[in-house]
N, C-alpha and C positions, 0 to 999 in steps of 0.2 A: 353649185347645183346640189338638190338633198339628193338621198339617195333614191326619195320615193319618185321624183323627177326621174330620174336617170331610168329606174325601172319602168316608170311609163313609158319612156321614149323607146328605148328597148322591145319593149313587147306590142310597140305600132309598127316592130319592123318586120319583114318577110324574113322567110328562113335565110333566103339568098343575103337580103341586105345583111342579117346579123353578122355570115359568113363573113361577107366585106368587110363588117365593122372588129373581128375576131381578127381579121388578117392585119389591120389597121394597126390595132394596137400592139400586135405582136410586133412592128413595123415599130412602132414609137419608142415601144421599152427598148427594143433592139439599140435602134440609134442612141436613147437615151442614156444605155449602158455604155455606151461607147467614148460618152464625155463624160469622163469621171471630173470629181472633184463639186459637184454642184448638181440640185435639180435642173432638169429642161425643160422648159413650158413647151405645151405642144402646137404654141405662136410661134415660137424660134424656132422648133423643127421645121414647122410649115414655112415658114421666111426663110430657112436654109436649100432649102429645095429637097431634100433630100426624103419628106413623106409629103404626100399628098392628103391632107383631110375636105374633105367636103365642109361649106359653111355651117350647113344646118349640126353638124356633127362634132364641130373644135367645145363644144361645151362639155358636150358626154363624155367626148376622149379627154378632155382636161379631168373630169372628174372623175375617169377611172384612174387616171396617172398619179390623181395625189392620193386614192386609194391605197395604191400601191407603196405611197409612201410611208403611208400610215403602221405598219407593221415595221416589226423587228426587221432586218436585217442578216442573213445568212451570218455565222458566225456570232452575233450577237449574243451576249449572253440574256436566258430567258427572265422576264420580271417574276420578282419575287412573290408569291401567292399561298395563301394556304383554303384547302378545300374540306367540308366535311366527311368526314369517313362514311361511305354507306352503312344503314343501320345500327349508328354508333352516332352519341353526342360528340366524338373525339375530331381534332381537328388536325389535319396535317400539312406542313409548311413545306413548301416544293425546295430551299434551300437548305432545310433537313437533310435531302441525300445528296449536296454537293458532294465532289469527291469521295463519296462511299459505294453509291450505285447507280446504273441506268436507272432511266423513267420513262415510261412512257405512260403517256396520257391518251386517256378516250373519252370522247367529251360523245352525249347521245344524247335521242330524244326518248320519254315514255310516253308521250300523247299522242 
């Protein structure tokens, strides 16, 4: 499912369903986290008994679970990147400050 799918579906729902579908998920990662070693499709939770999804709904909760997959991973170390310096040609490589300093990053909008 694209993600522009998913955001349609999303915003045909009431506040209350979204609720539902908020708790839903928190429900799936839950279990999910619970069987290490392997993704969980959110078929196999469903067929396990153990979350309940609504039919119209196993599409959208599948596509936010492989969202989730989609990023790093706590611990992970971050990909390497280099960004331009505000008002500067100069470019700077995020594994520049391995082992020398924190970083943090703020990523904004100006539009």
């Amino acid at each position: 499912m694209r993600k522009e799918e998913r955001d349609r579906m999303m915003t045909s729902m009431s506040e209350e369903q979204r609720a539902e579908f908020r708790r839903l998920i928190t429900a799936l990662r839950s279990e999910s986290k619970a069987i290490s070693g392997r993704r969980v499709t959110v078929k196999e939770l469903v067929e396990s008994g153990k979350v309940a999804v609504p039919p119209q709904l196993h599409e959208v909760a599948e596509a936010v679970m492989e969202r989730d997959d989609m990023g790093p991973k706590v611990g992970d170390p971050a990909p390497d990147f280099s960004l331009k310096r505000s008002e500067s040609d100069e470019r700077v490589r995020l594994s520049s400050f391995q082992g020398k300093q924190p970083v943090a990053l703020v990523f904004g909008s100006y539009t």
